[in-house]
N, C-alpha and C positions, 0 to 999 in steps of 0.2 A: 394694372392693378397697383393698389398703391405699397409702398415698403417702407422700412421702420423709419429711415432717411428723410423721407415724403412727409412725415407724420406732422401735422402743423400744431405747436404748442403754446401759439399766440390766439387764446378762447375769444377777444374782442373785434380779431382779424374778420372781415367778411360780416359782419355785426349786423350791418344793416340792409344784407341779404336773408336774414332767419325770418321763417314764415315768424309767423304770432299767433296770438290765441285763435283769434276767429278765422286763422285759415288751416286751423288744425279738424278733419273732418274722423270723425269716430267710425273705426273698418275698413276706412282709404289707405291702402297700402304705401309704406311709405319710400321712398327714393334710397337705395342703396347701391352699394358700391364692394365689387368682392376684392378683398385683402390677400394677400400671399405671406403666410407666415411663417417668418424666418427663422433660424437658430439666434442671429443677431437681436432681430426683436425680441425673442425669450428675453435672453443674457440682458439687455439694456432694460426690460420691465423689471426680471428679476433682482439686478443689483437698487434699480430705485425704491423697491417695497423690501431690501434684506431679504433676500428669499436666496438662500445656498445648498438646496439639499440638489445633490449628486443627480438627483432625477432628470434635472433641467438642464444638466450642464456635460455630465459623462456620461459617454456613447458606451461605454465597454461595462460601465455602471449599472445604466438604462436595459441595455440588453438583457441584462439576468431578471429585474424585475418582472410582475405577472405584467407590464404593460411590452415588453421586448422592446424597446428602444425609448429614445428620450419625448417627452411631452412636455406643454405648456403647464404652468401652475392654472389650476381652475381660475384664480381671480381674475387672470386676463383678459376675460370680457368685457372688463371695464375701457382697457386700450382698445380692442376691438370694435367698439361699440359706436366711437370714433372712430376709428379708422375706418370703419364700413359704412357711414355715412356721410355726406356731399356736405359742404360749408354752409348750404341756406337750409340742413335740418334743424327744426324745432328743440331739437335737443341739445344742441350744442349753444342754447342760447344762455349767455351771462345772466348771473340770477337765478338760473333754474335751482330750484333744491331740490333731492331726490329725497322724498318726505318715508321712503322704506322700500325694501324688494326682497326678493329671496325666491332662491334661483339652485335650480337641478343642475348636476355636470354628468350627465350622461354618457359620452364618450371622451375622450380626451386627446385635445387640439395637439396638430405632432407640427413638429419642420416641416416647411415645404406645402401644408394644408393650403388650399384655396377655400378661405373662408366665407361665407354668403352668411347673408343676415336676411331674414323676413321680421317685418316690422310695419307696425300699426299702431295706431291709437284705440283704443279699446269702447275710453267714456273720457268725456270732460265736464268736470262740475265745478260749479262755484261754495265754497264753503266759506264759511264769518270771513268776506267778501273777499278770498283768497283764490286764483285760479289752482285747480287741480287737471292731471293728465294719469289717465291708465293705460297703460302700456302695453305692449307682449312685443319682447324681440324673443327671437328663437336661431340661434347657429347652427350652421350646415357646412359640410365638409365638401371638397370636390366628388368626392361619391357619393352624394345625396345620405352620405347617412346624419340624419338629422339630431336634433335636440343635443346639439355638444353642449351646448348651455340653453338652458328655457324658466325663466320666470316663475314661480312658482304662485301665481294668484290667488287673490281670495277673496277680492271685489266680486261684486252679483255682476259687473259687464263681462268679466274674465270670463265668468263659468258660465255666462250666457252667449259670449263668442265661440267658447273651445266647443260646441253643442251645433254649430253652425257650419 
């Protein structure tokens, strides 16, 4: 599993391993990879996005809150999202722009979490000849409790996938 160390932050490395559009198939599950998340990778997301509040960082802190002990900040889905994906995923391709999302935090990622990712392409369409991609990842915990972070859709493929 890979660890905060591991984490490759060279986006062009492996470049010409990323699938592309036309081998992106809509409902094809796609290739992941479970993460072990650290205290270390907190602390290192946390100081690069300014994020200091005591939740992240103090045990003795953490404990008294209604969560009892320390958790990740919701936004670290974004690191996760790499980290749980293999070098030739579509999504780590240069250029991509993430054209919107909006996303539940349902339980909240702690130290130590073995993270799983389920991920799929939802729908790809072309618009004023622009390629588009919908998405659904969805985080899972080493105890199957699910939806620690999940997409909040509103595409008609979303609400016609989640139905299925």
């Amino acid at each position: 599993m890979g660890q905060a160390g591991a984490f490759e932050t060279d986006f062009w490395k492996h470049a010409n391993l990323r699938k592309v559009w036309d081998d992106i198939v809509p409902g094809e599950p796609r290739k992941t990879i479970p993460y072990t998340l650290t205290r270390e990778a907190i602390a290192l997301y946390c100081r690069a996005v300014g994020e200091d509040h005591p939740i992240y960082f103090d045990e003795a802190y953490a404990r008294t809150t209604r969560y009892g002990g320390l958790i990740a900040p919701p936004s670290i889905h974004i690191l996760l999202m790499f980290a749980c994906t293999p070098a030739d995923d579509w999504m780590r391709s240069p250029g991509t722009v993430n054209a919107g999302q909006s996303w539940s935090y349902n339980i909240p990622a702690r130290p130590g979490d073995v993270i799983k990712l389920q991920a799929r392409a939802l729908d790809k369409f072309i618009k004023r000849e622009r390629l588009f991609v919908v998405h659904d990842n969805v985080f899972f915990n080493q105890h199957g409790e699910g939806d620690l972070f999940r997409p909040r859709l509103d595409h008609p493929a979303a609400s016609d996938a989640r139905r299925k």
